[in-house]
C-alpha positions in Angstrom: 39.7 34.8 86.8 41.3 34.6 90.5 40.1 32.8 92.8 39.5 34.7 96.3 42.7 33.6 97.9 44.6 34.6 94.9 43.1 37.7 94.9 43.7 37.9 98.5 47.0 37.3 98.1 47.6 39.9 95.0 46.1 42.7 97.6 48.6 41.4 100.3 51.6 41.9 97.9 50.1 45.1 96.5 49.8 46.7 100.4 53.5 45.5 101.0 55.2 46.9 97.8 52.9 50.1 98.9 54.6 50.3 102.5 57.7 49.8 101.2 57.7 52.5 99.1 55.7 54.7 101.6 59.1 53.6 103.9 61.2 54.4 101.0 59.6 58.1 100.6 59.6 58.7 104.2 63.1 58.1 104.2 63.4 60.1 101.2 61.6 62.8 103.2 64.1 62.4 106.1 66.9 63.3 103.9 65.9 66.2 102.5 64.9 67.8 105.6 68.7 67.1 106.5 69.6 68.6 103.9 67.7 71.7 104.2 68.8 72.1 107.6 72.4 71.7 106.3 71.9 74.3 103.6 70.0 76.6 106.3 72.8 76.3 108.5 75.4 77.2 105.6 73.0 80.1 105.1 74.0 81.1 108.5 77.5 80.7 108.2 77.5 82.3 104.6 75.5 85.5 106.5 78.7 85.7 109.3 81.1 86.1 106.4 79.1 88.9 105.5 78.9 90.9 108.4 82.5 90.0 109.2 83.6 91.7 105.2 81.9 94.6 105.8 83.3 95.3 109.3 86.6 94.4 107.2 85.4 96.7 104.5 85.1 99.6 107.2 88.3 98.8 108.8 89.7 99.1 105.1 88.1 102.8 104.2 89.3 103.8 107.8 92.6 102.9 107.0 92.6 104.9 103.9 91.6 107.9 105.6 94.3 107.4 107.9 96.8 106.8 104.8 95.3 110.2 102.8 95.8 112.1 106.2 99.2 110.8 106.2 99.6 111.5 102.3 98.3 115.3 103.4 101.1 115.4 105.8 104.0 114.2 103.7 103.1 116.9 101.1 103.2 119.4 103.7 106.3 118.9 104.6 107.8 118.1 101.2 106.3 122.2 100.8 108.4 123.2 103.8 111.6 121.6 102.8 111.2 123.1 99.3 111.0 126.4 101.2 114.0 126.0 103.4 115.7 124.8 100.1 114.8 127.8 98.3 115.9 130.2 101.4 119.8 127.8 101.5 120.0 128.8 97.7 119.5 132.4 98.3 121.9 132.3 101.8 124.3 130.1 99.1 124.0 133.2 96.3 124.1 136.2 99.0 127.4 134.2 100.2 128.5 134.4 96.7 127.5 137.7 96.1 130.1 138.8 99.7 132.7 135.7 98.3 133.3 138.3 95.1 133.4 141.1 96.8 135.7 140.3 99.4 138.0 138.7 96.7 137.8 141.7 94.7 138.8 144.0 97.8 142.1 141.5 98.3 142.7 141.6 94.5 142.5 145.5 95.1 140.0 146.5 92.4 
């Protein structure tokens, strides 16, 4: 059996092994509320990128309009030169058409 002081002394060890892992769990504590606030603040940061690709992601679909209205354009004019190029090849055959004729009035047939 222990004797009061020994018992006295037991208690004293058994309160300073208890602060010092109360210490060590408050620091414990500490950390992770750091860390929390370091994964909040990411959380923030991660949100920005967000908003910031989506105003990206707009810029992107107005660009495309702008490219299709381009693309409109281009085949609109590709439809007008194919038109001029079909009226030069009828100017070219009428041309042809007068180029006989004329040689057949100098080689008086």
């Amino acid at each position: 059996m222990l004797t009061q002081e020994e018992a006295r002394m037991a208690t004293a060890q058994v309160l300073k092994v208890a602060n010092t892992v109360d210490d060590r769990v408050q620091g414990i504590a500490d950390n992770m509320l750091g860390v929390d606030s370091r994964v909040a603040g990411i959380d923030d940061r991660v949100a920005d990128v967000d908003d910031r690709l989506k105003e990206v992601d707009e810029q992107v679909k107005g660009v495309n309009e702008q490219v299709t209205g381009v693309d409109d354009r281009v085949k609109d004019v590709n439809d007008q030169v194919k038109g001029v190029n079909d009226r030069v090849t009828d100017i070219d055959d009428r041309v042809k058409t007068i180029d006989d004729k004329i040689g057949a009035v100098v080689d008086g047939v």
